[in-house]
C-alpha positions, 0 to 999 in steps of 0.5 A: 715302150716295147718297140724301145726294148725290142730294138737294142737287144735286136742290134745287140744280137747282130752285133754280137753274131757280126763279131763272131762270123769276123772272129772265125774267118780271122781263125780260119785264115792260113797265111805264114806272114803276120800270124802272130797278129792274126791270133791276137785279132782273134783274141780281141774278137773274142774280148768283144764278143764277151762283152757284147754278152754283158751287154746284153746281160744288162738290157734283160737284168737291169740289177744293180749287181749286173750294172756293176759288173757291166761297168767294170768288167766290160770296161776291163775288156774294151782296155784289153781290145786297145792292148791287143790291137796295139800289139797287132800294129806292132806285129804288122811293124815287125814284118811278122818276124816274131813267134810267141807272145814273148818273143813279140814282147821282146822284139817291141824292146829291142827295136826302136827305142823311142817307139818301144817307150811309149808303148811301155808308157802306154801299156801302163797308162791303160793299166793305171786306168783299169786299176783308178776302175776297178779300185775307185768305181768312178761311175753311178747307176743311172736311167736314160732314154734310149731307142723308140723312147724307152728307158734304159738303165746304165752306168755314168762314168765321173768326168775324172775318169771320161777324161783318163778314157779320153786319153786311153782313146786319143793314144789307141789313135795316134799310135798305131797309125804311127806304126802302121804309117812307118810299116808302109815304108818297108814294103813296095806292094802296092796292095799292102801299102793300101792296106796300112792305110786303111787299117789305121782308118778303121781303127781310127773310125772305131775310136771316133764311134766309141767316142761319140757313142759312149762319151757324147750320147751319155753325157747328153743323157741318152743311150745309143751305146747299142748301135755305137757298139754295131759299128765298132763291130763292122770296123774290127770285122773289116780290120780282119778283112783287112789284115787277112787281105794284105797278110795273104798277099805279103805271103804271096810274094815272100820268099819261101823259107821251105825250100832248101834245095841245093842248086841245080840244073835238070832243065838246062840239061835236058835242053842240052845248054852248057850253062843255066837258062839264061834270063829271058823269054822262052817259046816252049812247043810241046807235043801234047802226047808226050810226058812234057810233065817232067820237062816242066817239073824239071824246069820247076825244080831249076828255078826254085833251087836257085833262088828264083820266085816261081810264078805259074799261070794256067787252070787248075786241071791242066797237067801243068798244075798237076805237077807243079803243084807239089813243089814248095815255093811254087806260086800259082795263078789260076786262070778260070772262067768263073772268076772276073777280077783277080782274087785271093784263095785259101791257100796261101801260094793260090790266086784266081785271075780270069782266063778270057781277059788279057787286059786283066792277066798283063796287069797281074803280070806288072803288078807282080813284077813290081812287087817282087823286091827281093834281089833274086830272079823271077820267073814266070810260066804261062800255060798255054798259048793254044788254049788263048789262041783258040778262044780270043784268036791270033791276034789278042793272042800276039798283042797279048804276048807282045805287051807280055814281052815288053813288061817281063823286060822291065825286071833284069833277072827274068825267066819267062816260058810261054807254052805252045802246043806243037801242031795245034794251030796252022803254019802262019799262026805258029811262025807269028807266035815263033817271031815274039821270042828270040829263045825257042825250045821244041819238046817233041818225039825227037827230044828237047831241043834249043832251035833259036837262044838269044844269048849265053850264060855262065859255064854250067860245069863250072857253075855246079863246081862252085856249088860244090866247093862253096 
């Protein structure tokens, strides 16, 4: 008997210190995609978490009044969860366009109408069966076994309202997955398409657990409500997983809405081209004594005022980093030892890749091409060739940067620059690494200068007036 009492509460506390620990590292995510979906996940952790409270509140203090309000209040709770999660694959839906509760509402109207009745319908429905609850108190108070054989006190609900439930579950089934399923076709990233299945998967696992756990169990007069409970917090922890994961990822690739400078052309300048950089695949040999920094902050500046997604590999010390970090719309994969496969980070414009593995940077490299789908150009900054050359040697070096070239050709409008520290290797390495690009720029004591372009572009004066005028 006391090894019956000691398990439920022992599985209620982990339950309960499971929700919390998901709760807050769905708070603590920093993301400008899908926020309104993340304080609403918020929300329903914090709706769970109370009414884990009552749960426990029941297995100490197994009084009529406590029963009740476990009854009523926690059942109030569990149909509020369902509105939220609801509201968050409408969120998902939307594309995270909306700002504020109100301005969600609103959208849900506005966009499809047949979607938006049923969740009309829906949310009425839920409210129809909080009120029959909390009106009627369709339940009695009874004793069941429960784990290691002992007793437990707890409510039966009436077969009226099991099946008004029923229903409550079937829908929280059926149509978010919908939404989610339909969200899938608005995107290409591969990763984000992943993820809108497997939230649906999770939410439908929770539907099952809750189904199995809370309708079958009592029905056959044993309660298993406590461990039901235990995966239904695993599966709202791994939808905060989730959503975070495909949140911060849809970030990574969306356009910056910072940015609002107005084009121009320091780089195409300072190399001394008539016309912006044109796309292609650039060798830029630098002199590592020199102040390269504003050549690159420079380039940088070129790109992201004209539109184009900015994509930056190199180590988090390296002076590259340094000054391009500051620029808003500047996305940065930072290459480290310590990391074995690509992986989020805090900050939201920040992926960490392995430095010693060019299987894995090239896969990064496609993948990020493809999952660019905006009509603007791409342009991709690999910092640098030496430090490669020196580790893996010249040869993964130039199959790397061969295999770079040819994936970089799959998109029409791409700036790729591949950085090489001038003098740092011996006359055969430099000319294999200077015959892969058919663009070549030199940064040295002398000045930037264009050695080699593969082809013009538009008139630079010509471009900066239209600019002007328009």
């Amino acid at each position: 008997m006391e090894l019956g009492f000691a398990i439920n509460p022992t599985v209620e506390f982990l339950t309960l210190a499971i929700t919390i620990i998901s709760g807050y590292f769905a708070f603590r995510q920093r993301s400008n995609v899908y926020t309104e979906a993340k304080d609403l996940l918020v929300s329903s952790h914090v709706l769970f978490s109370l009414f884990i409270l009552l749960e426990i509140l029941k297995t100490f203090i197994p009084k009529s009044f406590v029963i009740d309000t476990y009854a009523t209040l926690g059942t109030t709770l569990i149909l509020g969860i369902v509105e939220i999660l609801t509201l968050i694959s409408w969120q998902v839906y939307l594309q995270g366009s909306t700002h504020g509760f109100s301005n969600l509402i609103r959208s849900i109207f506005k966009s499809n109408k047949k979607n938006a009745l049923i969740f009309g319908v829906g949310s009425l429905y839920i409210a129809f069966v909080d009120a029959y609850l909390l009106i009627f108190h369709p339940y009695e108070i009874m004793t069941v076994p429960s784990f290691g054989g002992v007793s437990v006190v707890t409510n039966e609900f009436s077969q009226t309202f099991l099946i008004l439930l029923l229903a409550v579950l079937i829908l929280f089934m059926a149509y978010p997955t919908t939404l989610f399923l339909l969200a899938r076709r608005k995107t290409k990233q591969s990763i984000v398409r992943r993820a809108l299945v497997l939230l649906p998967l999770a939410w439908i696992c929770i539907g099952l657990d809750l189904l199995v756990f809370n309708g079958y169990s009592i029905s056959m007069g044993f309660d298993a409500l406590a461990l039901g409970y235990l995966f239904a917090s695993v599966g709202i922890g791994a939808t905060a997983f989730i959503l975070r994961r495909a949140s911060l990822l849809a970030a990574f690739f969306k356009p910056s809405i910072q940015m609002t400078l107005a084009p121009s052309y320091p780089f195409s300048k300072s190399v001394g081209l008539k016309s912006p950089i044109p796309s292609g695949s650039y060798l830029l040999e630098v002199e590592p004594s020199l102040n390269y920094e504003r050549l690159m902050k420079d380039l940088a500046v070129e790109l992201v005022s004209n539109k184009f997604l900015v994509f930056v590999f190199t180590p988090a010390a390296s002076r590259t980093y340094g000054v391009l970090s500051p620029i808003k719309g500047v996305r940065f994969y930072i290459m480290t030892s310590t990391a074995s496969y690509p992986g989020r980070t805090e900050d939201s414009n920040q992926m960490v890749v392995p430095e010693d593995d060019p299987t894995i940077l090239l896969d990064t490299l496609r993948k990020t091409i493809l999952s660019v789908t905006q009509s603007s150009g791409i342009a991709v900054v690999f910092d640098n060739l030496s430090d490669m050359i020196m580790t893996a040697g010249a040869e993964r070096c130039y199959k790397f940067i061969k295999r770079a070239n040819e994936i970089l050709a799959e998109r029409e409008i791409v700036v790729s620059i591949f950085l090489l520290t001038k003098g740092a290797h011996d006359e055969k390495t430099t000319n294999l690494i200077q015959n892969l690009f058919r663009n070549h720029i030199v940064f040295d004591s002398e000045g930037t200068k264009l050695k080699r372009a593969s082809e013009p572009a538009l008139d630079l004066e010509m471009l900066e007036l239209l600019d002007r005028t328009s």
